[in-house]
C-alpha positions in Angstrom: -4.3 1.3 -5.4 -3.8 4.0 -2.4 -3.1 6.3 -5.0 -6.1 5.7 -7.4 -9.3 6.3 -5.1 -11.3 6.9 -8.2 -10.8 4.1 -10.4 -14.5 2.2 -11.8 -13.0 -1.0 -13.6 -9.5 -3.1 -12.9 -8.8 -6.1 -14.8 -5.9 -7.4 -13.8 -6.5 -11.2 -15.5 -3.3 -12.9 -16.5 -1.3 -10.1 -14.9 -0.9 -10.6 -11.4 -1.8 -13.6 -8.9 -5.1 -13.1 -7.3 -4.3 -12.9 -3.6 -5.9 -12.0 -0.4 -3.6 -9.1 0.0 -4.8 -7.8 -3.4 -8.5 -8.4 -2.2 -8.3 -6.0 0.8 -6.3 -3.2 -0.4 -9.2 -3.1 -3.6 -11.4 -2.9 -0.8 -9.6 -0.3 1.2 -8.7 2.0 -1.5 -11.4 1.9 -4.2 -14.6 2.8 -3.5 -15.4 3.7 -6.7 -15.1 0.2 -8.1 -17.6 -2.0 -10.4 -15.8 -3.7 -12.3 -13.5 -6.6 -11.2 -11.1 -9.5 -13.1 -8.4 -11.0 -11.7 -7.0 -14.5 -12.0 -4.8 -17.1 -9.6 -2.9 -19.6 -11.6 -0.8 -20.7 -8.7 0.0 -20.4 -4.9 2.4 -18.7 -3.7 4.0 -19.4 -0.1 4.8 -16.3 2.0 4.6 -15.5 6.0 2.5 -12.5 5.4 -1.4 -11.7 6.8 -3.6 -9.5 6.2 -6.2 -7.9 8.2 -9.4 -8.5 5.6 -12.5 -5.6 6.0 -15.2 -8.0 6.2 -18.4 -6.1 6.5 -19.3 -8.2 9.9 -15.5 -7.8 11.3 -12.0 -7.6 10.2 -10.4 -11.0 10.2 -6.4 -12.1 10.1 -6.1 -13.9 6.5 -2.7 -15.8 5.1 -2.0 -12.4 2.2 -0.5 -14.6 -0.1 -3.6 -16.9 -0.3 -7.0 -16.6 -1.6 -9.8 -17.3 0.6 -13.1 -18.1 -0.7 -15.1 -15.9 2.0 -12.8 -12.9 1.2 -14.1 -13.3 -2.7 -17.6 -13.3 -2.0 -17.0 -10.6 0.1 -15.7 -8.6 -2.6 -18.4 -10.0 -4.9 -21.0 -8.2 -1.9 -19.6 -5.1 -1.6 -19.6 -4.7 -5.0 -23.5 -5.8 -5.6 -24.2 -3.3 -3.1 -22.8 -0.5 -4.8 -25.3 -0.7 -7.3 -25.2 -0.1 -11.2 -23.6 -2.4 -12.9 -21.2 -3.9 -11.1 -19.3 -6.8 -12.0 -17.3 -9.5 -10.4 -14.6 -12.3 -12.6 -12.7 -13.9 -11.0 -10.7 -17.2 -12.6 -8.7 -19.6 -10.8 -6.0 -22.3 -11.6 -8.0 -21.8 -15.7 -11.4 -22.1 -14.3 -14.2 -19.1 -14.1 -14.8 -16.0 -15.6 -13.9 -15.0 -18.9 -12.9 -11.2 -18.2 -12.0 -10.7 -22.0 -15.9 -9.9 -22.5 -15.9 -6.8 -20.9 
């Protein structure tokens, strides 16, 4: 995403795993973004951390997890953009249905 700066919409449902790691960098490097589905089907077990942009204080996350506070983070940030932004996020077959949009 360090490339795309000016991407509005990314569904990434059924393609990748929904990690923390993915969280921040859609954070970091998309702050054009109103649109959001992703999905986590299962965990994945890696060493790596990631230092999440929370709006009240970065904070040192497990990247390969998904942490429910970094989700409604995202979920904020978007809200607070404005417009019609919108948030789907499904996890192990539960949540959002991001084939409507």
């Amino acid at each position: 995403f360090a490339r795309c700066h000016q991407l509005e919409e990314v569904n990434l449902h059924q393609a990748v795993n929904l990690t923390n790691s993915l969280l921040c960098a859609l954070l970091e490097h998309l702050p054009q973004l109103r649109r959001f589905a992703a999905s986590r089907l299962c965990s994945e077990h890696t060493s790596a951390v990631v230092c999440f942009p929370f709006v009240a204080g970065a904070r040192c996350l497990p990247g390969d997890g998904l942490d429910a506070a970094a989700v409604a983070e995202v979920e904020l940030v978007l809200a607070r953009r404005g417009g019609d932004a919108e948030v789907h996020i499904c996890v192990d077959g539960e949540g959002s249905d991001s084939e409507d949009w």
